[in-house]
N, C-alpha and C positions, 0 to 999 in steps of 0.2 A: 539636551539634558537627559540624562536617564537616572532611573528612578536611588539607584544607587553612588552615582557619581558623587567621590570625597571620601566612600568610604575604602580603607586598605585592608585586605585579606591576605597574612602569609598561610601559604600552603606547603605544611611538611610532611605531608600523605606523598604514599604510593601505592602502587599497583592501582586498582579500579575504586574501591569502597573510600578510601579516605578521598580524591584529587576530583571525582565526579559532583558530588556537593560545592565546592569551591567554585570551580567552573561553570556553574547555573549561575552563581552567586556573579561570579564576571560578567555571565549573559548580560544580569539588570542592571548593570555599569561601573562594579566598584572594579578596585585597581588589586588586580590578584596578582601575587607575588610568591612564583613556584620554587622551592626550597628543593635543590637534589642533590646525592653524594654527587663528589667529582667522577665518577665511574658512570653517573647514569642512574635514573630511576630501575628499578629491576624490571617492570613490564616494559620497557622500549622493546625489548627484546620478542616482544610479542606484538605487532605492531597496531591490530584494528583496537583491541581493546583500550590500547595506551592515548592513540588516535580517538579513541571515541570517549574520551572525559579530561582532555586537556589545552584545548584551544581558547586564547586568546589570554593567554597567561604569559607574563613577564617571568625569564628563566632565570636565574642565579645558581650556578653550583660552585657550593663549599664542602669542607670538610669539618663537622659541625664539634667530631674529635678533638680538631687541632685549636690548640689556644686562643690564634685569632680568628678561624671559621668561627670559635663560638663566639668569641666577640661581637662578629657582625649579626649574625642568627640572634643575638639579645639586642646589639640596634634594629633591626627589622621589627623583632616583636615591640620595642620601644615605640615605633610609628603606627603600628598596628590597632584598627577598628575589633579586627576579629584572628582567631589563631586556629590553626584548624589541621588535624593530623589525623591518622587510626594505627598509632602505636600501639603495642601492646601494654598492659600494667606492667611499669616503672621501667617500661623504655625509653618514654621521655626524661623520669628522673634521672637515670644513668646518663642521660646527654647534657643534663642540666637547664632545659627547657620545657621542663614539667609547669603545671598554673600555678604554683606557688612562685618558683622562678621570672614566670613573667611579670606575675601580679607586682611581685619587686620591682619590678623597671617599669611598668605600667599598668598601676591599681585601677581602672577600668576595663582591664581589656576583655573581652567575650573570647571564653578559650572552650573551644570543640574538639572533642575525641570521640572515634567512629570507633569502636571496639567489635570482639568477635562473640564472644559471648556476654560482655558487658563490665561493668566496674567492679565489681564482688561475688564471689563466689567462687566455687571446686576451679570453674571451668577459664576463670576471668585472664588467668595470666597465659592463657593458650590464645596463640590467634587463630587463623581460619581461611578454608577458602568458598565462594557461594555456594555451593551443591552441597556442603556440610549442614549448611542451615537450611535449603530446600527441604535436606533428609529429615533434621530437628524438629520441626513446625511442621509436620508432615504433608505437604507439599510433592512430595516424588509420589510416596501413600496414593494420595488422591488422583494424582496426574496419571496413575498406572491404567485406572485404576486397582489395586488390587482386589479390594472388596468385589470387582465382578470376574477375577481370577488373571487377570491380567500381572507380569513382572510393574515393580515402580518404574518411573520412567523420570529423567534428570533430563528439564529441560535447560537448554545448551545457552541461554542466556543471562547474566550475573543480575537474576532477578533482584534477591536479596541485598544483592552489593547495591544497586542503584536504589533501593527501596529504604535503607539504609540510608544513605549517602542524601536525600529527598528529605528526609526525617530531619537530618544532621542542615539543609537547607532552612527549613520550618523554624528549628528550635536558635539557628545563631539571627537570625531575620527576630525572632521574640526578643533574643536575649539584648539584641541589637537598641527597640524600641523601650522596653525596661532601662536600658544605660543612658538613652539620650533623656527617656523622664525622670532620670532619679541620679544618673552619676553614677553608681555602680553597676560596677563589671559583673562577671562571673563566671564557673566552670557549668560545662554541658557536654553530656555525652548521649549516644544512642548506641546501637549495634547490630550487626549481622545479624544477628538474632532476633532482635525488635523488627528487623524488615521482613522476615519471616514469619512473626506473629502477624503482621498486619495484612500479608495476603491470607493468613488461614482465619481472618476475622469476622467468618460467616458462621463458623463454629461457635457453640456458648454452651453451658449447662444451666440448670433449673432444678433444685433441690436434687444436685447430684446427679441429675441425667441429663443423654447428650438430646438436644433439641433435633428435631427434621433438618437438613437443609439440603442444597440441589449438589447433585452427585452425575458425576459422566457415567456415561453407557461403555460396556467393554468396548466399542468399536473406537470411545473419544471423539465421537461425533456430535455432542453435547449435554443440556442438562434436564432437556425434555422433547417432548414433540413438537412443541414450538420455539424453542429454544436448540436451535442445533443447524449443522450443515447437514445439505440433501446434495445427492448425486442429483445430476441433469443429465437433457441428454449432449454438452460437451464437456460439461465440469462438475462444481461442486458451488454450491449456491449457500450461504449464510442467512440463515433465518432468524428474526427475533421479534414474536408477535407476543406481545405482552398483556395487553388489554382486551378486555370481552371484546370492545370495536373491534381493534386489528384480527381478531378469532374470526369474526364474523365475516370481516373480508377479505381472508383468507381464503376461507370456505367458497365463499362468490368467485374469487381470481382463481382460484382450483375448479370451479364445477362442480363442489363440490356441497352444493346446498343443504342436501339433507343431514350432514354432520353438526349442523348447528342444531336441529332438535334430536339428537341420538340423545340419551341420557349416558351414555359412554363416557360423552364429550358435554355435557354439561356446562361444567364449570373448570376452574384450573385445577382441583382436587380430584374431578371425577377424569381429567385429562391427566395427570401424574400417575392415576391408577390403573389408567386404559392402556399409557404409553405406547405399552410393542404395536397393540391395534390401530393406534391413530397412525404410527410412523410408516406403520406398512402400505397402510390408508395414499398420507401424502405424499411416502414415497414413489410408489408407483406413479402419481399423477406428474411430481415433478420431471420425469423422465420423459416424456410425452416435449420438451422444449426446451430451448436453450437457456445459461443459466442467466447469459444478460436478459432475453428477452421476460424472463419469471422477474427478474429485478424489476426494469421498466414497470412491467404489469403492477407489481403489487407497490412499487411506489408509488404509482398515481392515485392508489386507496389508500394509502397512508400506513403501510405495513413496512415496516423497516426490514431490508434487506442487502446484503453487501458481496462481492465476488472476491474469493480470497487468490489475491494476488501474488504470482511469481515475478517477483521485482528483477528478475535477470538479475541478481545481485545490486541493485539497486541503480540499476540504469534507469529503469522507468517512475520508480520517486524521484530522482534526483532531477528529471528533464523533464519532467511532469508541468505544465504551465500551469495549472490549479496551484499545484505545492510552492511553484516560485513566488505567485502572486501571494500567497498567504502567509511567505514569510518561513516557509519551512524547510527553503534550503539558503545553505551558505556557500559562498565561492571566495576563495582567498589562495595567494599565491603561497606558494611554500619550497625554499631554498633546495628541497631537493627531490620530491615528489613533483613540485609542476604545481598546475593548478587544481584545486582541490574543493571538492567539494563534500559537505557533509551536511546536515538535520539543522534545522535554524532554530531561532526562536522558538520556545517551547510556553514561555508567557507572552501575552499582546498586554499595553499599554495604552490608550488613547495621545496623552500629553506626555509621556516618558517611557520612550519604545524601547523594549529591549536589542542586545545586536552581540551576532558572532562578529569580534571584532578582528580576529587573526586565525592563524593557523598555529595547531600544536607548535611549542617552541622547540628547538635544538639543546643538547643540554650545553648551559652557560651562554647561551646567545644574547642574555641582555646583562651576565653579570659585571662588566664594565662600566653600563647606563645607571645598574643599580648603585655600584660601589658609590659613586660618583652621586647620585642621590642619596647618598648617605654622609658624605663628608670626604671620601676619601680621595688624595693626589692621585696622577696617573704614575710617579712613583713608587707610592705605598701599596698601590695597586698591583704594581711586577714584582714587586718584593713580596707581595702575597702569592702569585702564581706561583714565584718561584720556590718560596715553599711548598705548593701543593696545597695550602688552605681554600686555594678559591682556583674555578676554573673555565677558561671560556678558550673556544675558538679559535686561532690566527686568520686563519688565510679562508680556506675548505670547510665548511660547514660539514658537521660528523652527525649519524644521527644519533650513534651512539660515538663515547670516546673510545 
């Protein structure tokens, strides 16, 4: 039993920001049901990213245009717990699967829309792509730094978009428990944009001004002198000593005794202020040994330290016996990649474990199982291919058609 199992999620997202939400939501057990043109999602064409927010979802491609594509696309939302897309404003209505439309055929349903800038406003009916919103939220700003003269810097990962897509998790999982206590449904949105507020959320003002907070050094080496990577002497070693304790025995695994009564180094304030002094300080000692052997050391005093890893492209997560045991890889065979491996479980459960249950699907590879799950002959079913409303498969699995 998993904690979701019973409930049905149609997914009519593409690219990364809308289908990664949904897909979490599969992890915890419900029955996700991926909505594509008959041509294909437009990221297939891209393939890690497409790969990395779509497994374990049931495929169906229609054409949600054609008369009967929408037919079925309104029975699906008819079975549907939850509805879940990141159109943009009144691109669902032009398909006629906006939350009005649904709420018609199923007055409880939880309908979710991952938007770019959000439901109203100048910017509402543009969509988007992540590095748009890194820039908005200032995010690239910060990662340049430029305040210490440095260009911004975009980092290469759809922060926003899964930050987003997390949010758009949270809020149909609410919307979800609200409908079971009370019977009604309702509309919920998040955005590209809100996922971007929420990493710049250390920021705030106070009658008008901006508050202190921690800020990178031009090297991007961190956000203090205990807080940052140090060269060693064969790498680069992760530091994060937070507490007076961990200060203290720091100072002791460094040799470095007398920094604990320097008034330099005080306290965290008089250490924010010393910074370049203290780095220069520790830097130099950490260079004196290797960076696992500084890890070792200062783990056994209780100072948190980590070696940043070059995954070979992710050979050494993936075959990591740690990572298997804890559930944080998945292996699943797949029609034309082989066997495949990718990131497991992202929640643990006690009594309702979560599970990557499949591999990204093919487009149309289950829409026969679904028609059919839905009422329809394997007649009416050729007679839809055959118009081109709906599409799956023959012989050769495509990963694009």
């Amino acid at each position: 039993m998993n904690a979701l199992e019973g409930v049905t999620l149609i997914d009519f997202g593409q690219y990364l920001a809308g289908p990664f939400g949904p897909m979490i939501i599969g992890d915890l057990g419900a029955d996700v049901i991926k909505v594509e043109p008959i041509t294909g999602d437009g990221m297939r064409f891209v393939n890690q990213p497409f790969i990395g927010c779509q497994r374990g979802k049931r495929d169906i491609a229609l054409d949600i245009k054609h008369e009967r594509g929408h037919e079925i696309a309104m029975k699906l939302i008819e079975k549907a717990d939850i509805v879940h897309h990141n159109m943009t404003v009144g691109t669902a209505a032009r398909l006629g699967i906006a939350y009005e439309d649904a709420k018609a055929v199923n007055p409880d349903v939880v309908y979710c829309n991952t938007y770019a800038y959000g439901l109203e406003g100048p910017l509402s009916r543009f969509g988007g792509l992540d590095p748009l919103y890194q820039a908005s939220a200032g995010l690239e700003y910060e990662s340049g730094p430029v305040h210490a003269g440095n260009p911004p810097m975009y980092y290469r990962f759809g922060m926003c978009d899964t930050a987003n897509a997390m949010l758009s998790v949270l809020g149909c999982l609410m919307a979800l428990y609200h409908q079971r206590k009370t019977g009604e449904g309702q509309e919920l949105w998040t955005s590209l944009l809100d996922g971007g507020a929420m990493f710049a959320s250390d920021v705030f003002l106070v009658d008008g001004e901006t508050q202190p907070y921690p800020r990178l050094d031009k090297d991007q080496t961190g956000l203090g002198a205990c807080y940052r990577l140090y060269e060693t002497a064969d790498g680069w070693l992760q530091l994060a000593a937070v507490t007076e304790e961990q200060w203290h025995a720091l100072c002791q695994i460094l040799r470095l005794p007398e920094l604990v009564d320097d008034p330099r180094f005080a306290d965290t304030k008089a250490r924010d202020e010393h910074r370049a002094e203290l780095e220069a300080l520790l830097g130099k000692r950490f260079k004196d040994r290797t960076a696992l052997t500084w890890m070792r050391l200062l783990g056994d005093a209780g100072v948190p330290s980590e070696l940043p890893v070059d995954t070979k492209g992710g050979d050494l997560a993936f075959f990591d016996a740690d990572n298997e045991r804890l559930g944080l890889v998945a292996e699943y065979e797949h029609p034309i990649l082989g066997t495949m491996r990718q990131y497991g479980s992202l929640i643990d459960f006690s009594e309702t474990p979560s599970r990557a249950r499949s591999a990204p699907p093919m487009v149309g590879e289950h829409t026969q199982e679904i028609l059919e799950w839905l009422g329809y002959t394997g007649a009416e079913m050729d007679t839809l291919k055959a118009e081109r409303a709906v599409y799956w498969p023959d012989e050769n699995y495509s990963w694009t058609v």
